[in-house]
N, C-alpha and C positions, 0 to 999 in steps of 0.2 A: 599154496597160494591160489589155486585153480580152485580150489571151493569160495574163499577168501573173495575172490573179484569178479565171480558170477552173473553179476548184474543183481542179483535177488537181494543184496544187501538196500535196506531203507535206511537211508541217513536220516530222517527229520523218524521213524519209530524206535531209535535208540534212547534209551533215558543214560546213557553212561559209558559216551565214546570212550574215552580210556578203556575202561574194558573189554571193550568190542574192537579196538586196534593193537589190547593186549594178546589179542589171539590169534592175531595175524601173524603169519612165519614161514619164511621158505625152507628151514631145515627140522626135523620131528622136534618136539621137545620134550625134552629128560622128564622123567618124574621129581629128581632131584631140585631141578631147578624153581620149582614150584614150589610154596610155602602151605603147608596143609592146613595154614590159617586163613590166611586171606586167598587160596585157591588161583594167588599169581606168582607170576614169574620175579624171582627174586632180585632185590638191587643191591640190600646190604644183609648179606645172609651171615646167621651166627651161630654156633653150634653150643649145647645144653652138658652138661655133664654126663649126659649119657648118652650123645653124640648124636642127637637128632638134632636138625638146622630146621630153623625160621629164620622168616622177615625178623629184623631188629624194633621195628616200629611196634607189630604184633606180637610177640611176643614179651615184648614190655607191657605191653596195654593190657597183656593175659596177667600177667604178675599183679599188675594196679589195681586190678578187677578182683582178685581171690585175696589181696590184703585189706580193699575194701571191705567185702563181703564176710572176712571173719575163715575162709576158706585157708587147707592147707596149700603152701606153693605144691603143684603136682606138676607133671609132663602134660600135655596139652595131650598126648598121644597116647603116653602109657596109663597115664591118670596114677603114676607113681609120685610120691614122696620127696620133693628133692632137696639134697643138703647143700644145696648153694644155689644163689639164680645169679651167680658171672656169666657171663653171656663172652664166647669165644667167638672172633672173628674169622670167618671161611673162607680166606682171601683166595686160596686157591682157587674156589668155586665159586667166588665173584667176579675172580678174571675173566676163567669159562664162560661165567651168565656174557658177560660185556660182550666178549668176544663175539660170542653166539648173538646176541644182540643186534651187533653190529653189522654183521651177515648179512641176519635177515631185514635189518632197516636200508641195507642196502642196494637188497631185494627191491624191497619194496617201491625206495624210491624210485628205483629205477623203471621199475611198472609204472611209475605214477609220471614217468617224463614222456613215456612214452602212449599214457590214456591224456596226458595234457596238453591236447589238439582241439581243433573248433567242428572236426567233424566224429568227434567221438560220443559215445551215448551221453546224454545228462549227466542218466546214472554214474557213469565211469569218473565225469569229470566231476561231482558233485564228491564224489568216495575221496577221488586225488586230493582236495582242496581240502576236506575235512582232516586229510591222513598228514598233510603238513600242519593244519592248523596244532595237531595232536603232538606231530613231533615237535614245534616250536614253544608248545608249554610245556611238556614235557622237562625239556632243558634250552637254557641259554643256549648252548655250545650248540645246538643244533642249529638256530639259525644259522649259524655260520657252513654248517650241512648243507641246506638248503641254500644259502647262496652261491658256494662250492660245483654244488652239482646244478647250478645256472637257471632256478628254477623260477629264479624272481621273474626274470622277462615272461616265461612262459605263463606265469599266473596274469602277467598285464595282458598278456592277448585276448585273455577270457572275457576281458572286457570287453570283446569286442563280439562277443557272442550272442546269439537272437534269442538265448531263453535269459530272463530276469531274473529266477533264482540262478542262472551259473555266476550273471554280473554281481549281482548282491555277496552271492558265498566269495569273489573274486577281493574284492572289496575287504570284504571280513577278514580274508586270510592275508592281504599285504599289510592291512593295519596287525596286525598280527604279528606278521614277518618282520615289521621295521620299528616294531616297539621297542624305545631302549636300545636299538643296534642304528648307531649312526653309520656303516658300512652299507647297512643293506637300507638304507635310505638314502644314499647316495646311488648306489645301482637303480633302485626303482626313478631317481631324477635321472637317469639316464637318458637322451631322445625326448620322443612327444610324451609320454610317460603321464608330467603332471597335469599336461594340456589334457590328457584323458580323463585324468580323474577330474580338474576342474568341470567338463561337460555334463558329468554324472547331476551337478547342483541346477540344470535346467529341466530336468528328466521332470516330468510328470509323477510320476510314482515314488510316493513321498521315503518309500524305503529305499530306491535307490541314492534318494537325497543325504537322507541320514548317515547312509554308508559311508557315501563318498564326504561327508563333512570329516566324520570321524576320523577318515584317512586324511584328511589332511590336517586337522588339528596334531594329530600323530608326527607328520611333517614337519609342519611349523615351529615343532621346539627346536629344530633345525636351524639355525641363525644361517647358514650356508644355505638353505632351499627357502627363507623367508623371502627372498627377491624374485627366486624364480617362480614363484607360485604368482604373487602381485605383476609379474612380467607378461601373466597369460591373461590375452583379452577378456576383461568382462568378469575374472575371478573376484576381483572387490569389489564390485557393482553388485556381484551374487549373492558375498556373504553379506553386506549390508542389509539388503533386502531383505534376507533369511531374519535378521535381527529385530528386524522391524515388524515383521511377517506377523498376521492375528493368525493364519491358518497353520504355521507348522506349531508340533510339539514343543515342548517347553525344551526337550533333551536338545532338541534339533537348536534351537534358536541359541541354548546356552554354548554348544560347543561351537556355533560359528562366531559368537559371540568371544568367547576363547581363541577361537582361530586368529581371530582379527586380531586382538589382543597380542598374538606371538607375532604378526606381523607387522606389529609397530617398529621392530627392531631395525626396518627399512627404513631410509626417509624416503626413497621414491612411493613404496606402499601409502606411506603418511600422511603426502599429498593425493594420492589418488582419491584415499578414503575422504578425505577433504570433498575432494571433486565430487565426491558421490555423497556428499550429506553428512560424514561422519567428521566432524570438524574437530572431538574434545582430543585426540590423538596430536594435531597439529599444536593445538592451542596451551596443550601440556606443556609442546616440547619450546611454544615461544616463553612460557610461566618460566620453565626449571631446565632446562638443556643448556649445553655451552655457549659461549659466545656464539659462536659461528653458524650453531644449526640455530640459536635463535634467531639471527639475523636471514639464516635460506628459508626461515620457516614465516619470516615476515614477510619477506622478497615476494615468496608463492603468494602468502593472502592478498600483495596489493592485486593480483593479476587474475584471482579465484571472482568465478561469477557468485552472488548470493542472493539468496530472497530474502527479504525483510524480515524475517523470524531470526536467520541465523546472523544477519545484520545485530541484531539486538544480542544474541549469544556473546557473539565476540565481541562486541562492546564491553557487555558486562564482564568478561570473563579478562580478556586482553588487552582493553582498552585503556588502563593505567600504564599498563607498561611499555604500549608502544607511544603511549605520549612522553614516561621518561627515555625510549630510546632517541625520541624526539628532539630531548634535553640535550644529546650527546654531543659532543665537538667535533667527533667522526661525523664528513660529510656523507661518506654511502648510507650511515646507520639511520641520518637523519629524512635522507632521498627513501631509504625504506618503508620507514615510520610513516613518514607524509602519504605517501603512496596506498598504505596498508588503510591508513586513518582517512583517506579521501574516500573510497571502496564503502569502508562500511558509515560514513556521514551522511548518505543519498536517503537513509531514512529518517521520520522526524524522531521516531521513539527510539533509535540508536545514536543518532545526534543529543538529544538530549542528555544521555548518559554521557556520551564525551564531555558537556560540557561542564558534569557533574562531577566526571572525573579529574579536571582543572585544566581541559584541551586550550581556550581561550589567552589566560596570558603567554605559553610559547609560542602561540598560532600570530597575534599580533606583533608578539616580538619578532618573529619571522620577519611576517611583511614589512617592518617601518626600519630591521636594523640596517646601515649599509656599514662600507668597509669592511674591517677583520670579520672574517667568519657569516660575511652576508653570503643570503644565500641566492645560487644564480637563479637568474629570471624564468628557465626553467620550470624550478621549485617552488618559483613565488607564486608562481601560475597554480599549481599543486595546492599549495597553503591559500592560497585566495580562495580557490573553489572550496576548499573542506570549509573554511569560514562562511562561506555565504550557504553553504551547506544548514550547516548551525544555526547558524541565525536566521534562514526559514523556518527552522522549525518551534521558531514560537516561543519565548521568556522573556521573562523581566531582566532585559539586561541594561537597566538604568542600576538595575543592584549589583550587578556582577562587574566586580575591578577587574581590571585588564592591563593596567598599567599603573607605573609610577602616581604617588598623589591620591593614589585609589580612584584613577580616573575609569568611566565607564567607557563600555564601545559609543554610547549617545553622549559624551562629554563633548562640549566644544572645540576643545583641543584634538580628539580624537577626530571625529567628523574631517575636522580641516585637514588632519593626516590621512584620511582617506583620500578625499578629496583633491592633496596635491599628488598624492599617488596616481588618484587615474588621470592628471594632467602629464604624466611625466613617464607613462610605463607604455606598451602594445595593447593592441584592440584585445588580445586573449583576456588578461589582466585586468585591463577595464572593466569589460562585460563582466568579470566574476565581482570587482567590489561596488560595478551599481547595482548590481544581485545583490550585494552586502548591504547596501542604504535600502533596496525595496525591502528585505525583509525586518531592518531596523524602521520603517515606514510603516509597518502593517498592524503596529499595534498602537493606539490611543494614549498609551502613555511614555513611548516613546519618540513616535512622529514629531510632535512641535519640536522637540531637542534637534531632530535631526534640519528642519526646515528653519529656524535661528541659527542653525551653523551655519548655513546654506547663504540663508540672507548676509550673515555678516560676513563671511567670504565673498560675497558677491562670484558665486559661482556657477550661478544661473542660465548664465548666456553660455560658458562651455559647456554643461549639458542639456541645452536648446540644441548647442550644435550636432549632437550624437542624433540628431531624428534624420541627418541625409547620409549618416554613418553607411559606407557599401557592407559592411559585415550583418548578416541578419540578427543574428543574438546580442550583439551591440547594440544593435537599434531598439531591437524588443526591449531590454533591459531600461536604457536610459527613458524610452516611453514610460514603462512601465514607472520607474521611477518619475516621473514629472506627475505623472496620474495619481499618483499617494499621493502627492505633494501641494497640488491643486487647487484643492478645499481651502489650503491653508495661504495659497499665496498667488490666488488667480488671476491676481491684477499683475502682479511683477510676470508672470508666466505671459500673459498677454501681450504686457509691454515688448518682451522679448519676442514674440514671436512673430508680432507688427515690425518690427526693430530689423528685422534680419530677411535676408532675400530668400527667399524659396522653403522657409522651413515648414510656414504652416501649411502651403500647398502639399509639401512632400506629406502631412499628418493626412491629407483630403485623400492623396493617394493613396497610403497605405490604405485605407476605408473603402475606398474605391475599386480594389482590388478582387477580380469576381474568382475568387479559388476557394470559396467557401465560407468560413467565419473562422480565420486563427485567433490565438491569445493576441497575436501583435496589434490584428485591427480592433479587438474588445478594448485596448487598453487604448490604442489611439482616438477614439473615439469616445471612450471612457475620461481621456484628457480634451477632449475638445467640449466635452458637454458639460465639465467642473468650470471652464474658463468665464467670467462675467457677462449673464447673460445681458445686460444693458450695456456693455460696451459699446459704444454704438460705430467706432473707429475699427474695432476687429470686423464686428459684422459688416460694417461697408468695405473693408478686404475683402470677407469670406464671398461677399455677394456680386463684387467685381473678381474677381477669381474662377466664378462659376460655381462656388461646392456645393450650393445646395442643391443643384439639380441631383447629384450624384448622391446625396444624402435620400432624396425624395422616391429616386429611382431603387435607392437599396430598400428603403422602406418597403415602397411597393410589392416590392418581390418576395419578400419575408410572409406580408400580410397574403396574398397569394398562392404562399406555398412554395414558388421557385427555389427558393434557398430551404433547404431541407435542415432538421432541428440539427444542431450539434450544441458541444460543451460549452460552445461560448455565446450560445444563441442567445440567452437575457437579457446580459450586460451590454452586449454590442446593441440589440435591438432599443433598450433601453436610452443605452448610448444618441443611438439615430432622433430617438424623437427628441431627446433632452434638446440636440443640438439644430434641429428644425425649429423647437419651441422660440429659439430666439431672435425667429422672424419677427415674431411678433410683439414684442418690447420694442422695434422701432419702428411701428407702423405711422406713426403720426408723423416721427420727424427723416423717414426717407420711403420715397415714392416709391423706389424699384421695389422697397420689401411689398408695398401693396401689388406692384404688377406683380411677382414674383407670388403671391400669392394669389392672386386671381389666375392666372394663365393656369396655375396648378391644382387651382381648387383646393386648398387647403384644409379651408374649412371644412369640406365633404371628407376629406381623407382625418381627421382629426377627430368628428364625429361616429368615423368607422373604427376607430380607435379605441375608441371608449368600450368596445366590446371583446377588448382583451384580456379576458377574463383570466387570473390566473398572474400576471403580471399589472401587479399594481402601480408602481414608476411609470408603465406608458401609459395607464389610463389616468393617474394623477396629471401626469406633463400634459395630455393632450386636454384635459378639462382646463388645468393653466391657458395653456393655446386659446381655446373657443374665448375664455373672459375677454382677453386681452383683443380677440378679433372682435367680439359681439360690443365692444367698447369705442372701436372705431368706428363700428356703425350707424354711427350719430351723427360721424363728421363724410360717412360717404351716400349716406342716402342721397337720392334725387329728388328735391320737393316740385311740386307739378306747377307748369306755369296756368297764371291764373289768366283768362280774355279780361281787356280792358274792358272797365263797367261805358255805357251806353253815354251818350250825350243827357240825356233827361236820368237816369240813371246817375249820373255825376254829380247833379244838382237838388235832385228829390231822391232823397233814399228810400222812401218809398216806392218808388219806381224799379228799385236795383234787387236782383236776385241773386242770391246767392250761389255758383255754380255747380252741381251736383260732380264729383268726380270718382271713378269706378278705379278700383285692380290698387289703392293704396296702401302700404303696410299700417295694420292697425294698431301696432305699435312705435314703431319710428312715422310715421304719417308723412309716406314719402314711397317710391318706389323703391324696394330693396330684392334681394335676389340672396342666395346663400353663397353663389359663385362670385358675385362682384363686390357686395356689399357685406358679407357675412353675417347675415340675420339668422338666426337662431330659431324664428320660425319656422326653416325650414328642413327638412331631412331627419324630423324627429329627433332633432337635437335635445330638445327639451325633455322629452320620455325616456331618452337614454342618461341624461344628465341628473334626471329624479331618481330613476334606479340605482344609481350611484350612491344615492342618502343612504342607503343599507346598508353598504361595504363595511368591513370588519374595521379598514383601514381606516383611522381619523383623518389622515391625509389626505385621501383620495376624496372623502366626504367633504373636507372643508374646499377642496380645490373644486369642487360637481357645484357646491353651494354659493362657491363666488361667481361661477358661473353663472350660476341659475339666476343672482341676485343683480346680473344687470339686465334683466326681464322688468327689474322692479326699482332703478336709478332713476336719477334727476337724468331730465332729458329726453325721458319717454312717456311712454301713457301709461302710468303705474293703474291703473283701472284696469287697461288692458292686459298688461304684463298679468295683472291678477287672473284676470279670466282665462288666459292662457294658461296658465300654473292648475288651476280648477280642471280645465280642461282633461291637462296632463297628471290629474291626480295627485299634485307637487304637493298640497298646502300641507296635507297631514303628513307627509315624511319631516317635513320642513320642523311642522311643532313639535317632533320625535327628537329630532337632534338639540331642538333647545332641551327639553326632557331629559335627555341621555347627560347633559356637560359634561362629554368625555375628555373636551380640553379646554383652556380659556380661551384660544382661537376661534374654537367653534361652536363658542356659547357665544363672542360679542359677535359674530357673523350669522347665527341662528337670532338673536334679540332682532339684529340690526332689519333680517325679512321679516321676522314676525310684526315688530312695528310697521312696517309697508303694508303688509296683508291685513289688519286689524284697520288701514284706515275705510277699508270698503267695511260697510256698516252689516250683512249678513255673516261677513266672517267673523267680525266682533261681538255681534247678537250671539252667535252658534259657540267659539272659542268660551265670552264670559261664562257660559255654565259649566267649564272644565276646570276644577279647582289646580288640577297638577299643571295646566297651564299660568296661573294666576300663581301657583308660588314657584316655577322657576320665573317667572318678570321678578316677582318679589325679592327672591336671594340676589338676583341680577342688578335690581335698585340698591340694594342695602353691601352686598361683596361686591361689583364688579368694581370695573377703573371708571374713571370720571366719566367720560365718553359715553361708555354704554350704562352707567346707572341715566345716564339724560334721555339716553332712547328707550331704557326700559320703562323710564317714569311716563314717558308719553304713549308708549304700548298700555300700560295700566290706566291709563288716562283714556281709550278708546275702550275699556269693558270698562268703566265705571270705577273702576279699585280703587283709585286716588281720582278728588276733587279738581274739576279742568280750572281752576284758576288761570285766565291770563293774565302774560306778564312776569309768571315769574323768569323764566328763560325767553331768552332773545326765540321770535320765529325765525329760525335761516334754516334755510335745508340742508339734510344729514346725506353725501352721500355713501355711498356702501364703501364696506372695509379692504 
């Protein structure tokens, strides 16, 4: 043995261990025992008729070989003749071999327990681990050697050794050991044991990865070590990864892949892999496992976090059958169901599939059954949310029956059964089904359904009252719903909110509220700017209330910079001017809205407006604004008092002078100011309202152009107004937009200036020689409505195109549109 474990032995330059631990031996060995075939030590030795022994294996293969080849059977040894090839078995001197055998593998192991220390050479320990691996192929029954003589633990310490070929060979040789011997894989789960080998799967060195995979897919046919492997921090989060892995080997990925796979046999593994991304494990066992793990395996999903990918997985995959668990008359089965199906509804594109999977009619039936088998308010809470879940996310659900009659969720009937539900249930409950009516609200062709139920419930004024609601999401909700609703029914929304003490004020506050821009103030303010803006009864509230200052002032801040961009920054700011804008609709008939604009300066702030570049609603609303202000500047000019004319002045008018008078507006022919009077003269109002002709938006053009166009009204010096438009470059955008007729608004509001400007005789001289002017009047005379073919006809009348007969049309004056 002392040649045998010298250290000089090279385990990695052997091509053919067997043989090189065939000749390892503590006691001489016989010449007998050796086969002069194959030059080893014999196992099933046979004797020839002339009493020479071989191997049985070789000695056959000799025989196979010379009948092959045409050759006579001879002795391998004597190269005699022989008259029989029966082959006599040597038991005697197979016992002896075993015997002798046995000895020396006794030997040996015994060397081998005691070089299997962590301060022994490499060498020593690398020979030990190879010299097991030898004896475990060798035979079965050896492992059982090796676990006998204790030698499993001592291979686990080697893991813990500082060279990485001793861990790798360590590796090699317990997967080895515990192949197929469920004994000696129980011994290696002994202690920290698996916790070891798990650590191996963080190593950097992707061969120690591989090893330790190996050993444990070895394990894991183990149904007894399947829990305890899943039981070691981080071991399924490991192999997961591995699976996922671009960078290990295809071997590496498949056997963790396999690993996992034997550790489904868990349910606690089942849900971990869940937890860590592996969800088809779970989702199997809700498809095809028993009652009971289908039900623990739904229980987990309601409580499992998800991303929206695997939100859509388990939809698709699970989604049918937790809505028929849904079906079930078992109240736990159906608390699971709801629970599992609330989880994954929070996205649109897994919501959808639920509702393709036919989530809808149980979900309704839920909520509206009472009595037998209703379900507690708990649940209802559950079933509210997964439905408003749903129905955010967007379909035709005027087509999808829901109920008896093949009524839809937008049917009449339905609605109302919403409807007495959130009169009749908790604030939780509430908030989730005016969730339900915003998002039945959100689409075009179901909103009016939902606002006809609404009206003919007359259930307006209870949710008016959800705006002093103390619950925040209650509040947000039914805002949000009054805000759909708006467009369609802004008078009744009005009425009710003049109707009732404190509600609209509490809408000011929300707005008023300086913590940034939430969804709550967008929508509130979103609902205050749909409301009539010519009411003139709300706005004499809003204006004794105070709210526009606080409107004026958020303005400000925005335009500024003070309030910094966020998500809701459009619609709110949008919000703001719409609901300023409706100072100005009662300027004539209430004084305060003029102080109220004066003191503010309105006009200057509405003028600064118009260069919100990027946001076209505040630059339309605020061009609306300026018309509506530049309109009452007719009725607030100051005309100059004249000195009474002279005694002889009085009687000879010749005598009398007419008074020269300096600093008067040369269009309203009176003193005006931009701050008091809102004339339009000033603050480059006009150059900014021309710029506006170019906007992509028809909107914002036609709203710049009505503007523009009480420059050029009855009431003022339309000479002037002209020169001024000249001035500012106006007239040619002006002829563009009739040009363009990108709509019939602002083709009969483009005729309606260009007949004004065509009456000064240069712009009519220059105009008649542009033919594309002369035939949009033309199309305009011949298509438009009555109205504007009468203005077109007298524009064509000022270049010559048509004959000025008078007479035929009454002279009265046209004012603007």
């Amino acid at each position: 043995m002392a040649e045998s474990w010298d250290g000089s032995y090279d385990p990695g330059s052997q091509s053919d261990e067997s043989y090189q631990f065939e000749r390892l031996h503590a006691e001489p060995i016989y010449d007998a025992f050796v086969c002069p075939l194959t030059k080893q030590v014999m196992t099933d030795p046979v004797a020839l008729e002339n009493g020479h022994t071989f191997e049985r294996e070789a000695i056959e293969k000799w025989f196979k070989e010379c009948r092959e080849s045409g050759r006579k059977l001879v002795c391998p040894l004597t190269q005699k003749e022989l008259r029989s090839t029966e082959l006599n078995p040597s038991i005697a001197l197979r016992n002896t071999i075993e015997e002798w055998t046995a000895r020396n593998e006794a030997v040996q192991l015994d060397t081998a327990k005691r070089s299997l220390n962590l301060s022994s050479p490499e060498s020593d320990v690398l020979h030990c681990l190879e010299y097991i691996q030898y004896m475990c192929h060798k035979s079965q029954s050896n492992k059982h050697v090796v676990r006998n003589a204790d030698l499993i633990p001592m291979v686990v310490e080697m893991l813990k050794s500082t060279s990485r070929r001793v861990r790798c060979k360590a590796l090699e040789t317990l997967q080895i050991v515990v192949e197929d011997d469920a004994d000696n894989k129980a011994i290696l789960a002994e202690g920290d044991s698996v916790r070891t080998v798990v650590k191996f799967l963080s190593r950097e060195q992707s061969i120690e990865r591989e090893e330790a995979v190996s050993l444990l897919l070895e394990l894991s046919k183990s149904e007894a070590l399947c829990e305890k492997i899943g039981s070691v921090n981080g071991a399924i989060l490991m192999l997961v990864g591995m699976t996922s892995s671009k960078s290990e080997n295809l071997s590496t990925v498949e056997k963790a892949d396999k690993t996992l796979g034997n550790l489904e046999k868990c349910e606690n593994n089942v849900r971990q892999m869940a937890e860590n991304g592996r969800l088809r494990p779970l989702l199997n066992q809700i498809l095809e496992g028993p009652p009971e793990t289908k039900l623990s395996m739904a229980s987990y999903l309601g409580d499992l976090v998800m991303n929206n990918d695997v939100k859509v997985l388990v939809a698709r995959t699970v989604g049918s059958s937790l809505i028929n668990i849904m079906r079930s008359d078992n109240m736990q089965s159906r608390e699971v169901a709801l629970k599992a199906l609330n989880q994954i509804s929070f996205h649109e594109a897994s919501a959808k599939i639920l509702i393709e999977a036919g989530i809808l009619p149980p979900l309704v039936k839920d909520l509206f059954t009472v009595g037998t088998n209703q379900l507690p308010m708990r649940l209802k809470e559950v079933a509210a949310t997964i439905l408003a879940n749903v129905v955010n996310s967007g379909d035709d659900f005027d087509l999808i029956p829901v109920g008896p009659d093949h009524h839809s969720l937008v049917s009449e009937d339905m609605v109302h059964n919403l409807l007495h539900l959130i009169s009749n249930t908790g604030p939780a409950i509430e908030c989730k089904l005016l969730q339900v009516l915003v998002g039945l609200t959100s689409s075009p062709s179901t909103v009016l359904n939902v606002v006809a139920a609404i009206k003919s419930s007359g259930a307006i004024i209870s949710l008016v009252q959800f705006i002093e609601a103390p619950q925040k999401d209650l509040r947000v909700a039914s805002i949000k719903l009054l805000q759909k609703v708006s467009p369609h029914m802004g008078q009744e929304l009005a009425d009710a909110l003049c109707g009732m003490v404190g509600q609209l004020g509490s809408l000011f506050k929300v707005v008023a509220e300086n913590i940034g821009i939430t969804e709550e103030q967008a929508a509130a303010v979103g609902l205050l700017a749909e409301l009539p803006e010519r009411d003139l009864g709300l706005t004499r509230q809003m204006l004794d209330e105070g709210s526009f200052p606080l409107i004026i002032s958020r303005v400000v801040k925005i335009q500024q910079g003070e309030i910094r961009s966020a998500r809701f920054m459009t619609p709110f700011f949008e919000g703001l001017v719409r609901v300023l804008l409706r100072i100005t609709f009662v300027l004539a008939e209430e004084p305060d809205a003029i102080k109220l604009a004066r003191e503010h300066n309105l006009a200057a702030l509405f003028i600064q407006l118009l260069q919100s570049n990027g946001l076209d609603n505040v630059q339309m609303f605020s061009a609306m604004a300026l018309e509506n202000l530049a309109q009452e500047s007719k009725n607030l000019r100051r005309l100059p008092e004249l000195p009474p004319p002279t005694f002889c002045g009085s009687i000879f008018t010749c005598f009398s002078k007419q008074p020269v008078l300096n600093g008067l507006c040369r269009l309203h022919g009176g003193t005006c100011s931009l701050k008091e009077t809102f004339c339009l003269l000033e603050g480059q109002a006009v150059e900014k309202l021309v710029a506006l002709l170019d906007h992509t938006n028809e909107k914002v053009v036609e709203a710049a152009l009505a503007a523009i166009s009480t420059l050029l009204d009855d009431g003022v010096d339309i000479e002037q107004g002209v020169l001024v438009l000249c001035e500012a470059e106006g007239v040619r955008p002006i002829l563009d937009v009739l040009l363009e007729k990108r709509t019939e608004n602002l083709r009969r509001r483009a005729v309606w200036a260009v007949e004004r400007l065509l009456r000064t005789d240069d712009i009519a001289y220059e105009v008649s020689g542009d033919p594309n002017v002369s035939t949009a009047l033309v199309d305009a005379f011949q298509h438009a409505d009555y109205r504007t073919r009468q203005i077109a006809e007298r524009a064509l009348k000022h270049v010559d195109k048509i004959p000025n007969f008078s007479g035929i049309y009454p002279n009265t004056g046209q004012t603007a549109f």
